[in-house]
Biopython code that builds the backbone (N, CA, C, O; Angstrom):
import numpy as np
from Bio.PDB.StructureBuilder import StructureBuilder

atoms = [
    (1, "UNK", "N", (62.382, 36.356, 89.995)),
    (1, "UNK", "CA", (63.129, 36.286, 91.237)),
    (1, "UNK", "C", (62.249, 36.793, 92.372)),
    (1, "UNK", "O", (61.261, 37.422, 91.995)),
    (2, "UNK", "N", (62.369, 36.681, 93.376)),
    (2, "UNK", "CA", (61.619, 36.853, 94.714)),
    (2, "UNK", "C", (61.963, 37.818, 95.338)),
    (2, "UNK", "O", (63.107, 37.995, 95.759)),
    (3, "UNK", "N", (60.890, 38.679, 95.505)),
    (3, "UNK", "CA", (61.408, 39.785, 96.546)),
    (3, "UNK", "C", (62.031, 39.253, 98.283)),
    (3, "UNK", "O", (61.942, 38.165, 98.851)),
    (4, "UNK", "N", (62.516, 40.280, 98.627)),
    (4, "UNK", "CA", (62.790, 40.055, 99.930)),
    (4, "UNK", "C", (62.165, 39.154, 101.025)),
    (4, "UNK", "O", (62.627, 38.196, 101.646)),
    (5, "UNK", "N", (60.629, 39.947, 101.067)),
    (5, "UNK", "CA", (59.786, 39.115, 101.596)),
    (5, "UNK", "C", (59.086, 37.726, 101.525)),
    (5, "UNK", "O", (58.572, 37.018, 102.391)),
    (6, "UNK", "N", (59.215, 37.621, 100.466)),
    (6, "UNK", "CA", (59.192, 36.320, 99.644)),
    (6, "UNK", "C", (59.575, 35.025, 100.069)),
    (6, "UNK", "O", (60.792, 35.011, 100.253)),
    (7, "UNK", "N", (58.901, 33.636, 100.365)),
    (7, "UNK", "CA", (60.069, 32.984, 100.445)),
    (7, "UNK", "C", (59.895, 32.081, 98.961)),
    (7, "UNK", "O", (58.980, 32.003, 98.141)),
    (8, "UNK", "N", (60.994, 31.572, 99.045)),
    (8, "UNK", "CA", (60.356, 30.524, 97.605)),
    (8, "UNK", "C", (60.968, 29.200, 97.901)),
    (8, "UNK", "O", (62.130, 29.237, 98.303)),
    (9, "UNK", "N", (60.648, 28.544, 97.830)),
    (9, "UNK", "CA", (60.971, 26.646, 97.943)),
    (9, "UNK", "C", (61.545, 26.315, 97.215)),
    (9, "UNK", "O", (61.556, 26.665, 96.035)),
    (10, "UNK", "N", (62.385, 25.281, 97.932)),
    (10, "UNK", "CA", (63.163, 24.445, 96.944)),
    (10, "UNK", "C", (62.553, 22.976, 96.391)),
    (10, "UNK", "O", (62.282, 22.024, 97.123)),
    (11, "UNK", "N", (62.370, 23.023, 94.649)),
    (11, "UNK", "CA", (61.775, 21.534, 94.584)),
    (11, "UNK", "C", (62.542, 20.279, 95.218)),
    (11, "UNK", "O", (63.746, 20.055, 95.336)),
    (12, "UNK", "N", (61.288, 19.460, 95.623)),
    (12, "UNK", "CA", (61.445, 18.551, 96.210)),
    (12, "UNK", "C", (62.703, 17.379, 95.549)),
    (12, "UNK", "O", (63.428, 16.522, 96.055)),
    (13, "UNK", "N", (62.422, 18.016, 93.879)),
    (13, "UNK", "CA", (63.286, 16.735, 93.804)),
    (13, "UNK", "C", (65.051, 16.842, 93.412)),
    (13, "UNK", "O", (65.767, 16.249, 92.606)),
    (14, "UNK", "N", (65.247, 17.726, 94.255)),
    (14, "UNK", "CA", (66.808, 18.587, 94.778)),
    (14, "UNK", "C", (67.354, 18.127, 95.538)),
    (14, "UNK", "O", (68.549, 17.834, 95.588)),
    (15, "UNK", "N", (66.133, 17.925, 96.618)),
    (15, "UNK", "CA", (66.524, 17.488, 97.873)),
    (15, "UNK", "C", (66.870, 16.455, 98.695)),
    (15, "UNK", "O", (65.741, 15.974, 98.787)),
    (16, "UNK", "N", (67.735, 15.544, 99.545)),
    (16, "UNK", "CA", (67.867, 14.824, 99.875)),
    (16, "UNK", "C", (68.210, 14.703, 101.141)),
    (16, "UNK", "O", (69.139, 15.204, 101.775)),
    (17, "UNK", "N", (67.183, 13.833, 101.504)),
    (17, "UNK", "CA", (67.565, 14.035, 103.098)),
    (17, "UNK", "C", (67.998, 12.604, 103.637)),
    (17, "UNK", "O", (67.563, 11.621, 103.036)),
    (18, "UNK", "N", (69.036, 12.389, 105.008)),
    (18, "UNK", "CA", (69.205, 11.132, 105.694)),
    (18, "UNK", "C", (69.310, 11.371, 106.749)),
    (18, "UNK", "O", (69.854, 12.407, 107.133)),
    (19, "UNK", "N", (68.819, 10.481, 107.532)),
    (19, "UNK", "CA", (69.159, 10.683, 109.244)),
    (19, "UNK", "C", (70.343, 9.007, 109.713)),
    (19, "UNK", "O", (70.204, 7.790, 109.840)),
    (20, "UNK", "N", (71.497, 10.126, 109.817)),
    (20, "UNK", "CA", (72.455, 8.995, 110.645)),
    (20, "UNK", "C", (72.554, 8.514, 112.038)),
    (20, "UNK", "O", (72.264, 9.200, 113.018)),
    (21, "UNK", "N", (73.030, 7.156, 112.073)),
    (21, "UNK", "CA", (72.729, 6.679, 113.558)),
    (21, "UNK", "C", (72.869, 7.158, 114.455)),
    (21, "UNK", "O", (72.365, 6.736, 115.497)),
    (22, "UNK", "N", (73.865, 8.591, 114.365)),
    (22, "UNK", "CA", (73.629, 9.242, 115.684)),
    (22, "UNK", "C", (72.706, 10.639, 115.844)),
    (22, "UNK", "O", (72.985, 11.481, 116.698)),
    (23, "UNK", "N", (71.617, 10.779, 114.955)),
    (23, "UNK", "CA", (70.474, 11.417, 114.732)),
    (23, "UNK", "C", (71.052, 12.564, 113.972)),
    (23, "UNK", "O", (70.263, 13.500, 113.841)),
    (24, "UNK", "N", (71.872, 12.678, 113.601)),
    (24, "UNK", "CA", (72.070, 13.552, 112.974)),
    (24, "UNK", "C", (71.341, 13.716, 111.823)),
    (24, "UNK", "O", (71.451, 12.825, 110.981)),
    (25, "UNK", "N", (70.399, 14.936, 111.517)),
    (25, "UNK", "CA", (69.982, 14.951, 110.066)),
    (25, "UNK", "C", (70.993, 15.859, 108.882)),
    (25, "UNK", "O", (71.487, 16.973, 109.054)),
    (26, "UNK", "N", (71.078, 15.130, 107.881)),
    (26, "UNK", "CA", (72.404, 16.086, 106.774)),
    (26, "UNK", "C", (70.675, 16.119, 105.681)),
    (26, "UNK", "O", (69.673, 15.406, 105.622)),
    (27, "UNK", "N", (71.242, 17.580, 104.886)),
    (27, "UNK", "CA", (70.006, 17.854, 104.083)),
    (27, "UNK", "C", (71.136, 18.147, 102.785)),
    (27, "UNK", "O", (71.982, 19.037, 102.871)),
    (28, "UNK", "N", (70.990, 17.182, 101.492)),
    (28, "UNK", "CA", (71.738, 17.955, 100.478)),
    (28, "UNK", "C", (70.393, 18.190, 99.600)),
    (28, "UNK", "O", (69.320, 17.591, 99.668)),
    (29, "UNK", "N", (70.830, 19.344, 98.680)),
    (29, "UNK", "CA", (70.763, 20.584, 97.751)),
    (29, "UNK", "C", (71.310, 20.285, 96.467)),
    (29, "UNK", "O", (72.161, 21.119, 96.158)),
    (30, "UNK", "N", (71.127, 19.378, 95.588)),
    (30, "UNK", "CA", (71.189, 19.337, 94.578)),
    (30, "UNK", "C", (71.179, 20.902, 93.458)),
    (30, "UNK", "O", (70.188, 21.514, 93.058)),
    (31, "UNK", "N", (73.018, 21.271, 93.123)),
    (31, "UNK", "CA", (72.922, 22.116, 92.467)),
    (31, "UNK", "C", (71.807, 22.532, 91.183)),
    (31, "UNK", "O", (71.019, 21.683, 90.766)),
    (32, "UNK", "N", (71.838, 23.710, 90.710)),
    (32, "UNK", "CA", (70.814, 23.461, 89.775)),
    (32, "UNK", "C", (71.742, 24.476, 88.827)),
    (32, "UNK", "O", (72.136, 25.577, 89.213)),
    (33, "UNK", "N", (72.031, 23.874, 87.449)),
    (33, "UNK", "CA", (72.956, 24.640, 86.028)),
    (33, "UNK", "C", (71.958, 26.096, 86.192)),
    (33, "UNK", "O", (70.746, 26.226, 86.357)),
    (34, "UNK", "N", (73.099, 27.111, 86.060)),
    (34, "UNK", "CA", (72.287, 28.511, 85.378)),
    (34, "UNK", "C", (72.842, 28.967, 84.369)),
    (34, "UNK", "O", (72.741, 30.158, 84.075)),
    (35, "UNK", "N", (73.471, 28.177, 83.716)),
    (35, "UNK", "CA", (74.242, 28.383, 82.642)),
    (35, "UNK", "C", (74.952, 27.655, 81.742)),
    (35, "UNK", "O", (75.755, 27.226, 82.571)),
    (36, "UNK", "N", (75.396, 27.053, 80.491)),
    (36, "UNK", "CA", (76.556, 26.307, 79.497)),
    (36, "UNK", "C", (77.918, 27.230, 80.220)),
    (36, "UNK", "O", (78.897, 26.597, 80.615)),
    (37, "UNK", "N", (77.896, 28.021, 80.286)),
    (37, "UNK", "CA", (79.285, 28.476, 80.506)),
    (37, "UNK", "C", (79.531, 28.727, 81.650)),
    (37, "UNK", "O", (80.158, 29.787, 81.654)),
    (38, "UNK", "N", (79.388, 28.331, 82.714)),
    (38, "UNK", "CA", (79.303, 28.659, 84.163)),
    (38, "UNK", "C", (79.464, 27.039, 84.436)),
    (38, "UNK", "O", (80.066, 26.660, 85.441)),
    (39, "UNK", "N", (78.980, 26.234, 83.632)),
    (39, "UNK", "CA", (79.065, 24.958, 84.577)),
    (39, "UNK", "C", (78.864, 24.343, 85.809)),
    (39, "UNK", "O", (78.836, 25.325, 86.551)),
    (40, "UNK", "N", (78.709, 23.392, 86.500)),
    (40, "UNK", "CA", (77.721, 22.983, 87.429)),
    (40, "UNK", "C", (78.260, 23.228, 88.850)),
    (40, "UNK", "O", (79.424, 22.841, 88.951)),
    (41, "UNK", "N", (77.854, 23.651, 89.750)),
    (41, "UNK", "CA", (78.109, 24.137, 91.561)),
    (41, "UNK", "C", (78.120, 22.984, 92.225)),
    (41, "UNK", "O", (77.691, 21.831, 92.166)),
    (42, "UNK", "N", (78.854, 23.803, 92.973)),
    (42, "UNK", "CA", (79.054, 22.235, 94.238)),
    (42, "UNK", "C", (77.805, 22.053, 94.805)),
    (42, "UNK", "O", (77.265, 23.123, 95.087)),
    (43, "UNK", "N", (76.869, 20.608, 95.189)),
    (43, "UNK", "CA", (76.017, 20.811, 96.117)),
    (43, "UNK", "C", (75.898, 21.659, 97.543)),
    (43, "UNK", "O", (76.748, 21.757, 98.428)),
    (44, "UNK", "N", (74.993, 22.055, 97.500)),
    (44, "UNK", "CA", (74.667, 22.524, 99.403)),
    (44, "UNK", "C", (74.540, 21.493, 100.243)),
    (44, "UNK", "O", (73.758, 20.629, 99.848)),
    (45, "UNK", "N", (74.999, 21.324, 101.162)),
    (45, "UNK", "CA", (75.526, 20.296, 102.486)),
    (45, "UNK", "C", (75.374, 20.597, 103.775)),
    (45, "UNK", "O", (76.405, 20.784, 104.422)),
    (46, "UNK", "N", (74.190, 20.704, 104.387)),
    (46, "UNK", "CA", (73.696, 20.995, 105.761)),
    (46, "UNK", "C", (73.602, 19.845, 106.678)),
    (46, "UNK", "O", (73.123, 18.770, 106.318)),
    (47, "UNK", "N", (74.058, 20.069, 107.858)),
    (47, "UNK", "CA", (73.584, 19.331, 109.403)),
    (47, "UNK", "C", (72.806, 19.779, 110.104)),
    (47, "UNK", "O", (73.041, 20.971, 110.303)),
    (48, "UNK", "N", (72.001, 19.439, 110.583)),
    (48, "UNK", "CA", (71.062, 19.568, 112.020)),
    (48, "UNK", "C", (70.789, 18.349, 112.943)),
    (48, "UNK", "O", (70.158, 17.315, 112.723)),
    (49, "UNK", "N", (71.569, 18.857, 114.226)),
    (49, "UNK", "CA", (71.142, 18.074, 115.227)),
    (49, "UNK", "C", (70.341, 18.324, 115.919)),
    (49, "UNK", "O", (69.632, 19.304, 115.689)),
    (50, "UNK", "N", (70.157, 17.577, 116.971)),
    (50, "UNK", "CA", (68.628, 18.273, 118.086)),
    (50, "UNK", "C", (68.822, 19.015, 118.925)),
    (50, "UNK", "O", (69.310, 18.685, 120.006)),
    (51, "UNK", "N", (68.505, 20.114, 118.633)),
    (51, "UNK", "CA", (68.917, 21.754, 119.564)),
    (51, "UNK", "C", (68.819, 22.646, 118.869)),
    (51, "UNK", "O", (68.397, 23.749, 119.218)),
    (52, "UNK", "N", (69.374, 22.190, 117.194)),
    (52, "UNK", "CA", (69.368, 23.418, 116.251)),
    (52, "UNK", "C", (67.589, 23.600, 116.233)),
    (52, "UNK", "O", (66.654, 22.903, 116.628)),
    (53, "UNK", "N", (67.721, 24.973, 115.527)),
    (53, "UNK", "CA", (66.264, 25.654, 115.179)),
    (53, "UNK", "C", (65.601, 25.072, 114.054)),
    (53, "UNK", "O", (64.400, 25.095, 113.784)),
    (54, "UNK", "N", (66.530, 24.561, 113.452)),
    (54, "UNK", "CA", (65.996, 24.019, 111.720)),
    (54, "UNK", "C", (65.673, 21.908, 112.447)),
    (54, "UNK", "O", (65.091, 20.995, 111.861)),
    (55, "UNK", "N", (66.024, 21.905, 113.162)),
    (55, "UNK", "CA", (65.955, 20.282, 113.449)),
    (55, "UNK", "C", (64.991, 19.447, 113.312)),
    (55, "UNK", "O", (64.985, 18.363, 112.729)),
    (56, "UNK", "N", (63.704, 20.295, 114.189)),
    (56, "UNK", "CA", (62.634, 19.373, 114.283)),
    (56, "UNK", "C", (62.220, 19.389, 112.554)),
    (56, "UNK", "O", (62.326, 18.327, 111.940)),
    (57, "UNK", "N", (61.693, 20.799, 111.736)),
    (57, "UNK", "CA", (61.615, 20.709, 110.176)),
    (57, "UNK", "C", (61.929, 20.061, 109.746)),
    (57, "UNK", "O", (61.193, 19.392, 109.021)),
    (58, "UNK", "N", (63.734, 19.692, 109.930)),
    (58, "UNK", "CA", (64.033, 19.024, 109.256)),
    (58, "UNK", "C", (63.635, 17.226, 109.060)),
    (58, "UNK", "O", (63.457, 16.566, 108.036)),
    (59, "UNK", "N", (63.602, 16.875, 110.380)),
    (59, "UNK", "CA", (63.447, 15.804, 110.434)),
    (59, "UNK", "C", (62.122, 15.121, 110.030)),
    (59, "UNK", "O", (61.889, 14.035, 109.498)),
    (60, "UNK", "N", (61.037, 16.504, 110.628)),
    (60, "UNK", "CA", (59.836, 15.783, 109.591)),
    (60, "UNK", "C", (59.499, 15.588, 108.619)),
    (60, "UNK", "O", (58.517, 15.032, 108.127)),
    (61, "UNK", "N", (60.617, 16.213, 108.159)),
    (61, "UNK", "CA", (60.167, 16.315, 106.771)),
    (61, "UNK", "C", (61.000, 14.756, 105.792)),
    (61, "UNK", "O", (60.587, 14.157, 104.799)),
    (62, "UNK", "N", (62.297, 14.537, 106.648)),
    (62, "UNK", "CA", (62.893, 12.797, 106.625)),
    (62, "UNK", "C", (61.501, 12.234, 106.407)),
    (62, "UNK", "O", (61.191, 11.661, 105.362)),
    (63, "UNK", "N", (60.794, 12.390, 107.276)),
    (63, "UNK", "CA", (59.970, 11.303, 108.349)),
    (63, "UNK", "C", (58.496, 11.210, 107.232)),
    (63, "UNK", "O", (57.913, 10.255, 106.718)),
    (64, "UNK", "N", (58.336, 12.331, 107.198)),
    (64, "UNK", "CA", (57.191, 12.276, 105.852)),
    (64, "UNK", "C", (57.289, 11.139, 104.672)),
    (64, "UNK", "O", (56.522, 10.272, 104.252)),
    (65, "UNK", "N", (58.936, 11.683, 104.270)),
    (65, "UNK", "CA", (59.463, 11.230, 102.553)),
    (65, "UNK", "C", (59.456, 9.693, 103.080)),
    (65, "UNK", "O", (59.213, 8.939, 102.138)),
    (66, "UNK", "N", (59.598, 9.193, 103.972)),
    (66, "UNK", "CA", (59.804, 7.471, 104.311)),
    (66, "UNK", "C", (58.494, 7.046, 104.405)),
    (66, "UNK", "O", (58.125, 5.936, 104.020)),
    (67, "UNK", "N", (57.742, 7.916, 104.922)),
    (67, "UNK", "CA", (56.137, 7.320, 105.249)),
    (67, "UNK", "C", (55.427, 7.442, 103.259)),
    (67, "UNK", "O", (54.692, 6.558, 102.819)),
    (68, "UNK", "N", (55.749, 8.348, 102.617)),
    (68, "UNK", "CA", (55.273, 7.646, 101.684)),
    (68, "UNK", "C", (55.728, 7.667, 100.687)),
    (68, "UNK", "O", (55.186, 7.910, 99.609)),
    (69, "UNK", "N", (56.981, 7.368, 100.953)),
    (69, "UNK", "CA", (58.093, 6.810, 99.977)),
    (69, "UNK", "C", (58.286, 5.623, 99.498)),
    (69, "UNK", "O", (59.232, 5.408, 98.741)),
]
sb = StructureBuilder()
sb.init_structure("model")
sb.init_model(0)
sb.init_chain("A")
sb.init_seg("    ")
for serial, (resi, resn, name, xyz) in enumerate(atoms, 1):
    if name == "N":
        sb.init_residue(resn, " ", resi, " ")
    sb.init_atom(name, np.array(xyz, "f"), 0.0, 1.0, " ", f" {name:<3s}", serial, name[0])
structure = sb.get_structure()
């Protein structure tokens, strides 16, 4: 586990990103099992539009996965 300072990444292949026609970027988070008896979590479900702090990241990172996708 990661200390505080730490950051640690999420694999790429969790992640899913789309940009909708009205630029909105949504980022899902593909749960990940930590357990048989706990059973599986709801995905994580984020928005960023253009203003938020996470926006421009986010979008390049859309913009990357299409260029060599």
């Amino acid at each position: 586990m990661a200390s505080a300072g730490e950051s640690v990444g999420i694999p790429d292949e969790r992640i899913a990103i789309e940009r909708r026609a009205d630029g909105t970027v949504v980022v899902r988070v593909r749960s990940e099992l930590t357990g048989s008896d706990v059973g599986s979590l709801p995905d994580a479900v984020f928005s960023f539009r253009n203003g938020d702090p996470q926006y421009s990241y986010w979008l390049r990172r859309f913009n990357d996965r299409r260029q060599t996708g």
